[in-house]
C-alpha positions, -999 to 999 in steps of 0.1 A, spaced: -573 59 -616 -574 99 -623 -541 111 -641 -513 122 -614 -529 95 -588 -498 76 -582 -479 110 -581 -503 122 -555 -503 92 -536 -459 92 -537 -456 127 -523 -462 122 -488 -439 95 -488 -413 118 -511 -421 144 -480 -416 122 -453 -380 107 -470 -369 150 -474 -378 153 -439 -363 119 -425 -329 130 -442 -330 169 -433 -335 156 -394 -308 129 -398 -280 151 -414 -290 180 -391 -283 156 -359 -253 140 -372 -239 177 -376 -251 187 -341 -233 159 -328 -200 163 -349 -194 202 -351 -192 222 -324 -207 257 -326 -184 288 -320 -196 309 -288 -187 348 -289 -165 359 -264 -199 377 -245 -205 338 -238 -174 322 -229 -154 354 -214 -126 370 -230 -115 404 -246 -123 418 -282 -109 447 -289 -109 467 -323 -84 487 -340 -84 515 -368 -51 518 -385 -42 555 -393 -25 571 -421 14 580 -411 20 617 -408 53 616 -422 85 594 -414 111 598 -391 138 585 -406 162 581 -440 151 546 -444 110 553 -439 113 587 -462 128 562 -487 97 538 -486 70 567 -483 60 569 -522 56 528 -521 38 531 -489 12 559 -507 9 537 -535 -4 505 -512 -44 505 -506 -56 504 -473 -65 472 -470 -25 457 -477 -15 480 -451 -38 467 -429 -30 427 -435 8 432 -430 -2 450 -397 -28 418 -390 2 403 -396 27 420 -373 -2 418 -344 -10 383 -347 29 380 -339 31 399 -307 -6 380 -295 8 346 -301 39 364 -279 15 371 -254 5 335 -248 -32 341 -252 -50 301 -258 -69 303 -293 -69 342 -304 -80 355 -331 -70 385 -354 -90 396 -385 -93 424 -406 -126 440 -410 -133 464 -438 -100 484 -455 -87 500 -426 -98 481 -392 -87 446 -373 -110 429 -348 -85 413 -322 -104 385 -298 -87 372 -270 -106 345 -251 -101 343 -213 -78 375 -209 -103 398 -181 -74 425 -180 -70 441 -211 -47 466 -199 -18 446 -212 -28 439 -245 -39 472 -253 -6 485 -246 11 456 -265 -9 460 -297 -19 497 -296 24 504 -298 38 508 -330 71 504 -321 94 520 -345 126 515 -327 154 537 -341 187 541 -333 205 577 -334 237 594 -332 235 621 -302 249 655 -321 247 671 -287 222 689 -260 196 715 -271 202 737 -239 209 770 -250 206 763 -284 212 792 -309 189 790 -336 214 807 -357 239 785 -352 236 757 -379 226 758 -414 191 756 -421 199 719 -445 218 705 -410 186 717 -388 163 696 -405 178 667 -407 181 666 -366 151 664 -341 146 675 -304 141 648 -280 143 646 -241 164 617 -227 157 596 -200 167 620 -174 142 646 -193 171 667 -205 168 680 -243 191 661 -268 199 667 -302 197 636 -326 206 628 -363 180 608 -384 180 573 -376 215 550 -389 194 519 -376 159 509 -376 138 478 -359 142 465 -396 177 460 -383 174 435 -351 172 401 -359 163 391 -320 156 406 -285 156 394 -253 153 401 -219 178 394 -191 185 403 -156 219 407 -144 221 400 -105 263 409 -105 267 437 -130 237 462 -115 226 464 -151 187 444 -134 169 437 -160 180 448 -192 173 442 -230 198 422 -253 197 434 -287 214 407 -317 213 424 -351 210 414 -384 242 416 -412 236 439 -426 223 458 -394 260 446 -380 278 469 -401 252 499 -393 259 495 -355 298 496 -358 298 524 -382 273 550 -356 291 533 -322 328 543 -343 314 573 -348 304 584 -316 334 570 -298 357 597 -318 340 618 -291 357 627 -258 343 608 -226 315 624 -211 307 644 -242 271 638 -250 281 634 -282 296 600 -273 257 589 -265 234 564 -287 200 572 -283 175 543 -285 136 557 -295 111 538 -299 76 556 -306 98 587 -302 107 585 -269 143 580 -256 145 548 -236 181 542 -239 211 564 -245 241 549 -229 277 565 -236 302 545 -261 322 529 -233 362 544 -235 377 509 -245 359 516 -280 383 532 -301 371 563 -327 357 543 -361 359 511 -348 328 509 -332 315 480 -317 319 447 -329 299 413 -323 265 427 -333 249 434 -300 242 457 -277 223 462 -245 192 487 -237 196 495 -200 172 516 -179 143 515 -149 130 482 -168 111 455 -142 103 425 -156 76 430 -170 89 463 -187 117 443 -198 99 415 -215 71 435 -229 97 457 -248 117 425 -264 78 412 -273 75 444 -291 113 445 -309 103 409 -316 73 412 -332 84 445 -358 71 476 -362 36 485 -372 33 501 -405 10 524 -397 0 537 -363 -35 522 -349 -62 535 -326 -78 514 -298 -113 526 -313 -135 498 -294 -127 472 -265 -150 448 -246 -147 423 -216 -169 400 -205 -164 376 -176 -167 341 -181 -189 340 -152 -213 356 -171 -212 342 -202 -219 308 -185 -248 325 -169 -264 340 -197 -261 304 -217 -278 286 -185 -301 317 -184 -310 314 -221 -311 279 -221 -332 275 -194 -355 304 -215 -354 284 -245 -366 253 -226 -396 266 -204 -408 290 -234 -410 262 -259 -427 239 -231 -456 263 -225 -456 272 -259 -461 234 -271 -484 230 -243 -508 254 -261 -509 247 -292 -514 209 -283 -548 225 -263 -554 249 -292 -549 223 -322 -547 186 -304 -533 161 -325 -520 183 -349 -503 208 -320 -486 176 -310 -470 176 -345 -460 206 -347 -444 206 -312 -423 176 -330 -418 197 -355 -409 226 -339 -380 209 -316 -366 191 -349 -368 234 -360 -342 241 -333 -323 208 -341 -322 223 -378 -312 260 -365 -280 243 -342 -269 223 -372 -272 253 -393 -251 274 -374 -228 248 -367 -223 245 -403 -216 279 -411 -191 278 -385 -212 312 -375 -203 324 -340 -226 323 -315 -233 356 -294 -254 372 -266 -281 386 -289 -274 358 -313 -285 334 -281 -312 354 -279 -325 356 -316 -324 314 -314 -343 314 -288 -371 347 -303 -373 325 -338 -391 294 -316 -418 314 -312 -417 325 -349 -417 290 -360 -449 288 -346 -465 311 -369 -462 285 -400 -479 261 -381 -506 284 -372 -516 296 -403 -514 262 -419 -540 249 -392 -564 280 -391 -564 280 -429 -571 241 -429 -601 251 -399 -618 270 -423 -616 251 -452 -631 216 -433 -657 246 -417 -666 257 -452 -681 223 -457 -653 224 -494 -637 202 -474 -655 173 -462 -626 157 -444 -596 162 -422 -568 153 -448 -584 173 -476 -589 205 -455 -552 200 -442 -536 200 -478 -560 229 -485 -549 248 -457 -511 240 -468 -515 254 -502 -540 284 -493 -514 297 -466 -485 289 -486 -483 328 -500 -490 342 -468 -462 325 -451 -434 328 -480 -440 368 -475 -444 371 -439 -409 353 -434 -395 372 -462 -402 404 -447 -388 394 -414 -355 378 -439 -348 412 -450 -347 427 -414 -321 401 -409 -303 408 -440 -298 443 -426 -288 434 -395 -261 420 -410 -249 441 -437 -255 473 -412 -251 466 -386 -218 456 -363 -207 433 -337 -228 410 -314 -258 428 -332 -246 410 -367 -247 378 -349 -284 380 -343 -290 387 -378 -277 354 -386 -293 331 -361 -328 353 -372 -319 344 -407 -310 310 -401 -339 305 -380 -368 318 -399 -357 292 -433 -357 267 -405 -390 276 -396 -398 268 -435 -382 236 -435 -399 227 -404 -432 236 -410 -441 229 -449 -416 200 -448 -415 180 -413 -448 194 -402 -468 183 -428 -449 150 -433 -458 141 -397 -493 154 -405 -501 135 -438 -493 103 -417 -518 110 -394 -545 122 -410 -540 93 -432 -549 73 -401 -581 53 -400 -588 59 -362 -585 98 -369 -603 94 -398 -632 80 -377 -627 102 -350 -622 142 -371 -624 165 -342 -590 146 -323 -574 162 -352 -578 198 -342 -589 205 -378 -625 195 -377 -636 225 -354 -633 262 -358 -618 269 -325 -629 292 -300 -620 319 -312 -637 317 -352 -664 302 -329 -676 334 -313 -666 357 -346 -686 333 -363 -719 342 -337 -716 380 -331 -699 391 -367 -687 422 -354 -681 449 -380 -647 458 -364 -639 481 -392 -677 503 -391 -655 535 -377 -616 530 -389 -609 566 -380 -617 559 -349 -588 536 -345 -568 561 -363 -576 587 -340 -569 561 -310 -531 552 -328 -526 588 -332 -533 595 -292 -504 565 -286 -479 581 -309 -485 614 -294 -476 605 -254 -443 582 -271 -433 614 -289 -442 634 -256 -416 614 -238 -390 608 -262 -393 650 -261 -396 652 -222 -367 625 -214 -352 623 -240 -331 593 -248 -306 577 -229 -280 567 -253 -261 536 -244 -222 541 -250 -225 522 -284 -236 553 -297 -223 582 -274 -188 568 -270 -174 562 -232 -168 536 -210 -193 508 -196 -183 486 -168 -202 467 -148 -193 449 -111 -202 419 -89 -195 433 -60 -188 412 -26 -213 431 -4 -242 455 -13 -231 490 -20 -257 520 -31 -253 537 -65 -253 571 -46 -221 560 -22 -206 548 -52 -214 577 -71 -197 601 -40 -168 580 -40 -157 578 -80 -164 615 -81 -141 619 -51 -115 598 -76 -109 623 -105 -147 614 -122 -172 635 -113 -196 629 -141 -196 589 -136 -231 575 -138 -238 546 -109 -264 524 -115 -276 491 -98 -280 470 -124 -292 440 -101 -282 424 -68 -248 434 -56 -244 450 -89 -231 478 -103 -228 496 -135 -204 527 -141 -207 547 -174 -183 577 -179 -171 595 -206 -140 582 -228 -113 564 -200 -76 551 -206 -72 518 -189 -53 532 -162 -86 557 -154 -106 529 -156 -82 507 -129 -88 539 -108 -125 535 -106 -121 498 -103 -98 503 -70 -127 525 -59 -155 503 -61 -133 474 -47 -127 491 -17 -161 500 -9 -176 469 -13 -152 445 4 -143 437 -33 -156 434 -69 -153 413 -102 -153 432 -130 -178 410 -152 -179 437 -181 -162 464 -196 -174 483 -228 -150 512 -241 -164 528 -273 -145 556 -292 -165 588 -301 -159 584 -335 -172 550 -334 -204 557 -312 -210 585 -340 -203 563 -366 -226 534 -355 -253 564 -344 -254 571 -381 -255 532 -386 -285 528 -366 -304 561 -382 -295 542 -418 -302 507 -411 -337 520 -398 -341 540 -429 -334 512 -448 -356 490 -430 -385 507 -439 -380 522 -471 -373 479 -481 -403 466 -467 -422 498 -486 -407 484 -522 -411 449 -513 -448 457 -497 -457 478 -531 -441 447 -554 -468 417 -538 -498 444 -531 -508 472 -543 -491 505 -531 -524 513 -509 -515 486 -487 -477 487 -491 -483 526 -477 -501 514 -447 -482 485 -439 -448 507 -437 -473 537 -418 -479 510 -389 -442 502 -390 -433 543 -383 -461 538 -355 -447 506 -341 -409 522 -339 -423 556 -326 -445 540 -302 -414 518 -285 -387 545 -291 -411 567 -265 -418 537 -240 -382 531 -233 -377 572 -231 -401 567 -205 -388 539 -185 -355 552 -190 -341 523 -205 -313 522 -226 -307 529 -263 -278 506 -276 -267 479 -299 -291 450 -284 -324 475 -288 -317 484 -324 -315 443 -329 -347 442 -308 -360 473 -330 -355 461 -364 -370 424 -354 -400 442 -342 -402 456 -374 -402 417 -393 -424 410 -366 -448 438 -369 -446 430 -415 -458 392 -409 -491 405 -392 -498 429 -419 -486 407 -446 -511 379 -436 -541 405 -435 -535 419 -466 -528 391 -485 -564 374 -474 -576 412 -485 -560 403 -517 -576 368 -520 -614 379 -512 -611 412 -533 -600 387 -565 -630 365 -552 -656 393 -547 -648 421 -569 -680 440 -564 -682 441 -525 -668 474 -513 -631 472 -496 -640 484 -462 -665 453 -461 -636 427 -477 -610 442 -453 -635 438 -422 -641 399 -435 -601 399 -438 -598 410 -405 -620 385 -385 -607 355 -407 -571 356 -398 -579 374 -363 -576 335 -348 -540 333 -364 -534 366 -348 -543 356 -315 -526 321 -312 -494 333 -329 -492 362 -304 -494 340 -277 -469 313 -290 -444 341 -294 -456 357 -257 -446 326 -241 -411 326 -252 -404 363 -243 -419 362 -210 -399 333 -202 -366 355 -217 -376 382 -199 -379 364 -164 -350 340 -168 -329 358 -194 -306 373 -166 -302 414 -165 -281 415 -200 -313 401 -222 -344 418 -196 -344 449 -216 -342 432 -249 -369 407 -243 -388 442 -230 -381 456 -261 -399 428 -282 -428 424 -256 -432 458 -262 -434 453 -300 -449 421 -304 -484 441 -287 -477 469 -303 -470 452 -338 -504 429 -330 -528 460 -327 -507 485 -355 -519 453 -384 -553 453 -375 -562 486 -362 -534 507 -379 -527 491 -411 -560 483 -419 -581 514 -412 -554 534 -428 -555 512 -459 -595 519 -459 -594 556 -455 -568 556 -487 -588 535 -507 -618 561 -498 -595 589 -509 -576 575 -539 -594 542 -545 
């Protein structure tokens, strides 16, 4: 027996134990661990704050605190205000929120199954300082003579309720102060609702001594006042009543704030004395609704993409390789088995694009299998390989470096999408990530487990061409006959690629691009309206409402979108009455509101993370080839981005989050192609040093031009079916990757390559 027989002979068995285990543990953790859906799937509100530096305190107490308070970093100011907003959403009754800090200075707030967000927003955007002042008197008249200039500044200028100036002394009480609020309503005294105020101790003392104070006052003086503030606003300033004798002051340790409160008034402003002040002030800098209803639509939508894609695709590569297809179709739904269990893992949430990148990676996984089996094809064609099972373990160590780098490349367009970009668009990064080393596991693991058996059986051993290895495929077939010298005239296809980039540029210049509000800043929100309405009545309408530079669009059947600059919640209820009462009625299934410094922010994001993208794939390109072919490869990539920046210019489609996740795929995509080119450029120019590269690349070319075609149509299938079924939200991203996926095909042959011939005739 040769040396290393019995290792030889253990391995497939070794294999098929890895792969029994990896499928077991994955389905036990499918079953077990539930994955966590985004609130674009199952409805809800996220909303994002910024907190802002204080410009300057108020009162005695806060001017005490302000060196500490400089001396804090960022990020502790932030967690105590997590902390003080996590208190008033628990408040709010809100089932399963969640509040986390992002970065040093901003909190992502999710609120699954709250549609309004008006409420909310006003609760958590407050920072209620509540203070409580001595009135010195009104500033009607004032002289500005009158005082000293020490006395002026320790007083501020404030209208009361009735709007009428006041003069106040920093604060004797703070919210620091109250140890519980409540609201009441009082049917018998007239007070209605009203606001009972218990403090603290120490805060005990503080409200006897200003309430003694102002009762030394005559009645009716406004000096005998209390002003409440909170966020420096008067909401309270009742007189001292006359039974209060002067520096007494009210004992007991509570009070009442009295006004206009209704109920809701009344209990949001004991929510906010409840729950403390904020720290710092914050800023409402991003805010997103989506209805459940379409959340459970997109998943049935996806799912339903997910299914027939992968059907259609295992259908052809079962008539492409046979037995071997069959495999991999085993393989490839134990791939998405893997991918769940993965994700449920990592307890990684699950969002729209996310969805989508799951479903984009089954026609990725495909690509391993494909090279594998066209690689194996030539090697039993060579005649090297007298037999299926020795061409197939051929094949699996021949494409071995061709598929490490090609899912690489696409791993470091994920690992940007996640470390630049934000939001749903991170999401995606991590299911593509997640889903290409599936695609590894599945294919050099379960793949070829499930293929040693079989080849290792006697009737297929009798019978070679069931295999789908013993033939060269239609494809390789013709190649084979007419030899084509694709690469006779490369500037040819130069001068083609160049004619493509000029009419994308031409519209990108023409059109222009039409940002989504991701990266303008503004106001999406989109409505399922109860009867058809046209985008031009609409339009007339919501102009006739205060916003005449709305843009209405019908975004499907008895759907509309509205995108306007920059609205408060209250504008945006406005536009909401409007379009309910020209349809009959309307469901607001999504609402988008971006800040402008946000949108310019992630603008810059986008602009970077491309930047990145390329100048990464150039280093990593130059590391495994030479620079010659690194330089082309990225070249193609500029072409490919170019080429589907200026189709959706031209269509008019939108620029947002979901097409830069789209974009930077496109770019992995577009790598793999190149990648498996030039690395057979590499092999044959090791093999035959002295043929000249234009001849090596042209044999390069037509040797993995079968791969090219059958992965192109595995992954076609699966996007078709997303763009048909996806539902509205994931047509323009499945678009996008259509778009690229052709694009990307014909940059690797007939960009790439020519390129990297006409540099080698110039530099060599």
């Amino acid at each position: 027996m040769p040396a290393g027989g019995p290792l030889v002979n253990r391995s497939p068995h070794i294999r098929g134990l890895i792969a029994l285990a990896v499928v077991a543990l994955s389905l036990y953790v499918a079953l077990t661990v539930p994955v966590t859906l985004g609130l674009d799937l199952r409805g809800g509100t996220q909303i994002v704050l910024e907190t802002r530096p204080a410009l300057g305190a108020d009162t005695e107490a806060e001017t005490e605190t302000e060196t500490e308070t400089d001396a804090e970093t960022d990020a502790d100011v932030t967690d105590r205000t997590v902390e003080v907003l996590r208190g008033r959403i628990d408040a709010l009754g809100v089932a399963e929120p969640t509040v986390t800090r992002s970065g040093s200075n901003r909190i992502v707030v999710e609120l699954p199954g709250l549609q309004d967000p008006r409420k909310a927003a006003d609760v958590l955007g407050r920072t209620a300082q509540l203070t409580f002042h001595q009135v010195l008197g009104t500033a009607v008249g004032l002289d500005d003579g009158a005082d000293s200039l020490p006395e002026r500044a320790r007083e501020q200028v404030m209208p009361d309720e009735s709007g009428d100036p006041l003069r106040l002394r920093t604060a004797s009480l703070t919210g620091n102060d109250v140890d519980k609020a409540a609201a009441r309503f009082d049917p018998q005294g007239g007070a209605g609702w009203h606001v009972t105020v218990d403090f603290t101790g120490a805060g005990e003392g503080r409200w006897a001594r200003l309430t003694g104070e102002a009762a030394c006052h005559a009645a009716g003086d406004p000096a005998r006042r209390v002003a409440i503030v909170l966020d420096d606003r008067i909401i309270s300033s009742p007189q001292v009543d006359p039974s209060v004798a002067c520096r007494s002051g009210i004992k007991g340790g509570s009070t009442q704030i009295t006004g206009s409160f209704d109920d809701r008034e009344a209990e949001e402003l004991a929510l906010l004395i409840n729950g403390g002040a904020l720290p710092v002030p914050v800023e409402t800098i991003e805010q997103r609704t989506v209805g459940a209803t379409l959340g459970a639509q997109a998943i049935t939508a996806s799912a339903w993409a997910a299914a027939i894609g992968t059907a259609l695709t295992g259908l052809f590569i079962i008539a492409v390789y046979r037995i071997m297809g069959a495999l991999a179709t085993v393989a490839l739904a134990c791939y998405g088995l893997i991918s769940y269990a993965a994700l449920a893992a990592l307890g990684a949430t699950l969002t729209l694009p996310g969805l989508a990148g799951f479903v984009l990676a089954i026609g990725m996984a495909v690509d391993a299998n494909v090279l594998v089996f066209e690689r194996a094809r030539e090697e039993y064609a060579s005649r090297l390989r007298p037999t299926p099972r020795s061409a197939l373990a051929a094949g699996f160590r021949q494409a071995f470096s061709a598929i490490a780098d090609s899912n690489i490349t696409t791993l470091i367009a994920a690992g940007l999408l996640f470390f630049l970009a934000s939001g749903p668009v991170r999401g995606f990064g991590v299911t593509l990530g997640i889903g290409v080393l599936a695609s590894m596991v599945s294919a050099l693991v379960i793949t070829r487990a499930l293929a040693d058996h079989a080849v290792a059986r006697p009737r297929l051993r009798r019978s070679p061409r069931l295999t789908g290895i013993a033939h060269s495929g239609l494809v390789r077939e013709r190649l084979g006959r007419t030899a084509p010298d694709l690469m006779a005239h490369p500037r040819r296809w130069l001068a083609a690629s160049a004619a493509v980039l000029v009419l994308a540029a031409s519209g990108i210049a023409a059109r222009g691009l039409d940002f989504g509000v991701e990266f303008t800043g503004g106001r999406l929100v989109e409505y399922a309206t109860a009867d058809p309405v046209h985008p031009d009545l609409a339009r007339s309408a919501i102009a006739d409402a205060g916003f005449p530079r709305a843009v209405v669009q019908s975004s499907g059947e008895n759907q509309l979108t509205v995108r306007t600059e920059q609205l408060s919640n209250a504008q945006a209820a406005v536009v909401t009455e409007t379009v309910t009462g020209l349809a009959g009625g309307a469901d607001k299934i999504r609402d988008e509101a971006i800040g402008p410094s946000l949108g310019k922010e992630l603008r810059r994001g986008a602009l970077i993370a491309l930047l990145v993208a390329l100048g990464a794939q150039l280093v990593y390109l130059a590391a495994r080839f030479r620079w010659l072919l690194g330089t082309s490869a990225v070249a193609a990539l500029a072409h490919d981005v170019v080429i589907l920046v200026g189709v959706f210019a031209w269509l008019g489609k939108p620029v947002d989050g979901t097409f830069l996740a789209a974009l930077l795929t496109v770019i992995g995509y577009s790598v793999n192609d190149s990648v498996v080119v030039f690395d057979r450029i590499r092999e044959l120019a090791r093999r035959e040093r002295k043929e000249p590269f234009d001849r090596i690349a042209n044999q390069a070319l037509l040797q993995t031009l079968p791969r090219t075609v059958n992965t192109g149509m595995g992954a076609a299938f699966i996007l078709t079916a997303l763009a048909v079924l996806g539902g509205d939200t994931l047509t323009d991203f499945a678009l996008a990757l259509l778009v690229g996926l052709a694009v990307g095909t014909y940059s690797s042959m007939f960009t790439a390559t020519p390129l990297a011939i006409e540099l080698d005739k110039r530099w060599g």
